[in-house]
C-alpha positions in Angstrom: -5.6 59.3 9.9 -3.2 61.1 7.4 -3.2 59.7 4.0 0.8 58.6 4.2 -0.3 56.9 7.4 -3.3 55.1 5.8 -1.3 53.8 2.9 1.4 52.6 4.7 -1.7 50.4 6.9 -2.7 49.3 3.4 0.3 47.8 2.3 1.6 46.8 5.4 -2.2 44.8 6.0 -2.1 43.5 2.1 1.6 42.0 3.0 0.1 40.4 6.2 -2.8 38.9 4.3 -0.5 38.1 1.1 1.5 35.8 3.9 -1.2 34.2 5.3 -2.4 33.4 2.3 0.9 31.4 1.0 1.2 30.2 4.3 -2.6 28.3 4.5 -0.9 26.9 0.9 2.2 25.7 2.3 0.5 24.3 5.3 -2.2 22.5 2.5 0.6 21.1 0.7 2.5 19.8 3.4 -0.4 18.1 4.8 -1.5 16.8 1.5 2.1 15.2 1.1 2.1 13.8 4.4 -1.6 12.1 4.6 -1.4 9.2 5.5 -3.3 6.6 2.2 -5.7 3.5 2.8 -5.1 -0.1 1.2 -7.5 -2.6 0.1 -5.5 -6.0 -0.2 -7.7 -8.5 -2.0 -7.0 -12.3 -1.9 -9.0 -14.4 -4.4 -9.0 -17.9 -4.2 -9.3 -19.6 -7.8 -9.0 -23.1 -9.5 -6.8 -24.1 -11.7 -7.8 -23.6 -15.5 -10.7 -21.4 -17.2 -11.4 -19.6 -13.8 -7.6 -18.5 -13.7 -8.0 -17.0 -16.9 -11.5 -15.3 -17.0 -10.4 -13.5 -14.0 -7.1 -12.2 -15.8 -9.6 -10.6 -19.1 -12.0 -9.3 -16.2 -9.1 -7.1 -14.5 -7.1 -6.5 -17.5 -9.9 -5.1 -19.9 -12.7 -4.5 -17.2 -11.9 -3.8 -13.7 -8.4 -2.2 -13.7 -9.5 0.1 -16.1 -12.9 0.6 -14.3 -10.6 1.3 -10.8 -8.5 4.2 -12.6 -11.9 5.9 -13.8 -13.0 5.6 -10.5 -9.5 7.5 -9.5 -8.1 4.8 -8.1 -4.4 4.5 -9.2 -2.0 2.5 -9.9 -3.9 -1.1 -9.1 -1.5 -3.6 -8.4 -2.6 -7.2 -9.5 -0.3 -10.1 -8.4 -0.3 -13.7 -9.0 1.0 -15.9 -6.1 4.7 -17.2 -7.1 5.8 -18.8 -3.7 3.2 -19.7 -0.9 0.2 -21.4 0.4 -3.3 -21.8 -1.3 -2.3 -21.5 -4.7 -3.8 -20.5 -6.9 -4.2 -17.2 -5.5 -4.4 -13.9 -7.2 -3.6 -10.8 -5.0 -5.0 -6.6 -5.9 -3.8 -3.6 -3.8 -5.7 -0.8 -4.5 -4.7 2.6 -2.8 -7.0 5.3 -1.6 -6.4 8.7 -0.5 -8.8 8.4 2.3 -11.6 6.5 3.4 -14.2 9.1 2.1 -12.2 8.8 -1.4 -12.5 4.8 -0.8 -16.1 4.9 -0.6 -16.7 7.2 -3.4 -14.4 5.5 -5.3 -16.6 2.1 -4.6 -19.6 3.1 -5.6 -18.2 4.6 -9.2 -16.7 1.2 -10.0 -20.1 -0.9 -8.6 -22.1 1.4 -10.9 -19.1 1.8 -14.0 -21.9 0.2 -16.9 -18.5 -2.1 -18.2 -18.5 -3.8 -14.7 -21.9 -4.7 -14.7 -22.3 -5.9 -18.1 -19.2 -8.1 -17.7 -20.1 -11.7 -17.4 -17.2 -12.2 -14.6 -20.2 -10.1 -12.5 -22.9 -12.2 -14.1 -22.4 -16.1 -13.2 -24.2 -18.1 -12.3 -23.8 -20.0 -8.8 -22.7 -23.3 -10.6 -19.5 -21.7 -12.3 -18.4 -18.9 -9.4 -16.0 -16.5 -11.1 -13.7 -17.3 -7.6 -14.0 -19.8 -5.0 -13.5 -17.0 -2.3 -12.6 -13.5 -1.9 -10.3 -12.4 1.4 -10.3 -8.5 2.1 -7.8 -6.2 4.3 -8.0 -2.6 4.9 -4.6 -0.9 6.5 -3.3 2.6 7.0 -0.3 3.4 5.8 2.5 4.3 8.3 3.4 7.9 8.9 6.9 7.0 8.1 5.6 6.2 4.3 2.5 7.8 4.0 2.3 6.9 0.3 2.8 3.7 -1.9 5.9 4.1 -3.8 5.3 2.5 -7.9 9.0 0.4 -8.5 11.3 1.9 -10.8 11.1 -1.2 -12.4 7.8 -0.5 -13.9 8.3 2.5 -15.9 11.6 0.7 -17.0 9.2 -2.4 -18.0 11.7 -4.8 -16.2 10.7 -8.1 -14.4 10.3 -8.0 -10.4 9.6 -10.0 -7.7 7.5 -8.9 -4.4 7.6 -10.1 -1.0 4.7 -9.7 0.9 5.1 -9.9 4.9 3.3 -10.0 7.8 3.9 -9.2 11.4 1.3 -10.3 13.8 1.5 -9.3 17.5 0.0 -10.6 21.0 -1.6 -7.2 21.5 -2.2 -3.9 19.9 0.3 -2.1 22.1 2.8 -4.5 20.8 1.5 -3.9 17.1 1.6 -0.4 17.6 5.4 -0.7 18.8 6.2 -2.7 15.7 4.9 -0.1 13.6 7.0 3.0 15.6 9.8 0.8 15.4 10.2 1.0 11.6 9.1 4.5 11.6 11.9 5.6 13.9 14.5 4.0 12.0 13.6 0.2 10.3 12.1 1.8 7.3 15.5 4.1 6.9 18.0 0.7 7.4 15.5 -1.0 5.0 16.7 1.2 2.2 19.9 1.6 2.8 20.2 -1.8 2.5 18.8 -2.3 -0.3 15.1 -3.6 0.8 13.0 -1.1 -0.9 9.9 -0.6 0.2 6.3 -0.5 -2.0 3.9 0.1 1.2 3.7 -0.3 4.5 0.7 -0.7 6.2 -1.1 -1.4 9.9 -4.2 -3.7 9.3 -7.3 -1.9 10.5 -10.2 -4.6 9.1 -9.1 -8.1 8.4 -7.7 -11.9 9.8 -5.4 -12.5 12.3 -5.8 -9.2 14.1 -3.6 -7.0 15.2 -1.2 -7.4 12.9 0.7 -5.0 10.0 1.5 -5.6 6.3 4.1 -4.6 4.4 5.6 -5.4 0.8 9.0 -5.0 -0.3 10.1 -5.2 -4.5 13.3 -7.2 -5.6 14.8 -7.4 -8.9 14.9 -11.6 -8.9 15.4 -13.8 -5.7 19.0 -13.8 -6.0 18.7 -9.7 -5.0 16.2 -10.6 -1.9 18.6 -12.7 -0.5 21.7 -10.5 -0.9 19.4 -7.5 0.4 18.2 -9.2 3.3 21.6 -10.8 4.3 22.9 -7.2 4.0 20.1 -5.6 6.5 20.8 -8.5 9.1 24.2 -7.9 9.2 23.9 -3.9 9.7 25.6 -2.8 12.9 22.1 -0.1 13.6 19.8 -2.8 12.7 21.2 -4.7 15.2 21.2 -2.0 18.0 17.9 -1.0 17.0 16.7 -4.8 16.8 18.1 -5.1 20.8 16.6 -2.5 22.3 14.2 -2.9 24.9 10.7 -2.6 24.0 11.5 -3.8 20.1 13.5 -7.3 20.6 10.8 -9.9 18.4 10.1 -11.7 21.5 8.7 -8.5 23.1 6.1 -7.4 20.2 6.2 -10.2 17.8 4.5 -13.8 17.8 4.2 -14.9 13.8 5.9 -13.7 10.7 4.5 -14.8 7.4 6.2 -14.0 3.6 4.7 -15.0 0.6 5.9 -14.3 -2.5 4.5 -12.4 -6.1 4.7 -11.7 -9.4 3.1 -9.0 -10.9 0.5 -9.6 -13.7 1.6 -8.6 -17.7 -1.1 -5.8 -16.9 -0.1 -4.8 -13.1 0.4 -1.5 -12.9 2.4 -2.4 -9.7 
C-alpha cells in the first residue's frame, strides 16, 4: 500500500471510530434520559400526639437526610390534608432502578444516624407507627422521571392530589396507562394539571392498579384546572374512544389529598 493511500485509511478509519464513539454517547445519554425511575410510596399509620411528632424529628434530622446520602433524591414527605385514616403520613422516594433501590436500602439500614436513632429503637409498648403500607411502581414511559414543583425552589405553599386508578384486569390497567401516554399526560398540562409522577403499581394493594400525583397551587386552582381538562374538546374524543371509555378499563378511582411537610423536599 502506498503511503498517500495508507494515510488516507488512517484518517478515514480514525473519523469512523471518532463517530462511533460520539454515537455510543448519544445513544447512552438518550437512554439515560429516557429510563424509566422506581417509586417507593410509604403510608404510615400514626396516633394523634407525641407519635405524630417523633416521626416528623426522625425524617427531618434522621432519615431524609440518611435517604439523600444514600443517593436517593428529592424525598417527598406528605402529611394527609383531605382523606381517610387520618392521621397518615405519606414518603415517595425515587429510584433510578431497582438495582440503585436495593443499594440504596442497605446504605440507609446500615447509615450509623439511623440506627442509633430511638425512632429505630422502641420498644413494642410505644411503636414509633401503628402500621407501615408500601408500593413500588414504575414510572410511565410518557414521564419517565419525577418532576420537583416549581413551587419548591420558589418556597411557595402547594397542595397535592394523589389518585388512583384501579382496573378489572391487567390488560385494562395496561390500557389506562397507554392511554395517558398517547395523549392524557399532554391534555393534562395543557390544562393546567401538572404532573409530579406517574406510576403503574408493580408490588402493593388493590392490584392492578396505577398511581399518579398531580401539584396545585391551593384548591381553588384544582378545581379550575380540572373543570378546564373536562371541558377540552381532545379530552373528550380521546375519553370516547373505544378501548379507553372508564367503563371499559376502569372500576374505582380514589383521590386523597396532601400537604407537604416544612422539610419535604417535594
Amino acid at each position: 500500500m502506498k503511503r498517500r493511500d495508507f494515510l488516507k485509511s488512517s484518517v478515514a478509519l480514525t473519523s469512523v471510530a471518532a463517530m462511533s464513539s460520539s454515537l455510543a454517547v448519544s445513544a447512552a445519554e438518550v437512554e439515560a434520559k429516557s429510563a424509566r425511575e422506581f417509586y417507593e410510596l410509604r403510608l404510615y399509620h400514626l396516633r394523634q400526639g407525641p407519635m405524630l411528632k417523633r416521626f416528623d424529628e426522625f425524617y427531618r434530622d434522621v432519615a431524609l437526610p440518611a435517604w439523600n446520602r444514600a443517593g436517593v433524591n428529592p424525598v417527598g414527605v406528605f402529611d394527609l390534608a383531605i382523606g381517610p385514616d387520618a392521621p397518615t403520613k405519606y414518603v415517595l422516594l425515587p429510584f433510578k432502578s431497582l438495582a440503585t433501590m436495593a443499594t440504596a436500602h442497605e446504605k440507609f439500614e446500615a447509615d450509623p444516624e439511623v440506627l442509633q436513632a430511638h425512632f429505630a429503637n422502641v420498644p413494642p409498648t410505644d411503636p414509633a407507627y401503628i402500621r407501615k403500607e408500601s408500593s413500588l411502581l414504575l414510572a410511565f414511559t410518557g414521564l419517565p422521571k419525577l418532576e420537583v414543583p416549581n413551587q419548591v425552589a420558589e418556597k411557595k405553599p402547594r397542595l397535592f392530589e394523589l389518585r388512583t386508578y384501579e382496573a378489572h384486569s391487567r390488560k385494562a390497567n395496561k390500557k389506562k396507562v397507554e392511554m395517558f401516554n398517547v395523549g392524557e399526560i399532554a391534555i393534562f398540562r395543557r390544562t393546567g394539571l401538572q404532573p409530579v409522577f406517574f406510576g403503574e403499581t408493580l408490588v402493593g394493594t388493590k392490584l392492578p392498579n396505577l398511581t399518579y400525583m398531580l401539584v396545585f397551587d391551593d384548591m381553588a386552582a384544582r378545581d379550575k384546572n380540572w373543570a378546564t381538562f373536562v371541558g377540552d374538546p381532545e379530552w373528550k374524543k380521546l375519553s370516547t374512544t373505544p378501548g379507553y371509555t372508564n367503563a371499559e378499563i376502569l372500576t374505582n378511582i380514589t383521590s386523597v389529598f396532601l400537604r407537604p411537610t416544612a422539610y419535604s423536599q417535594i
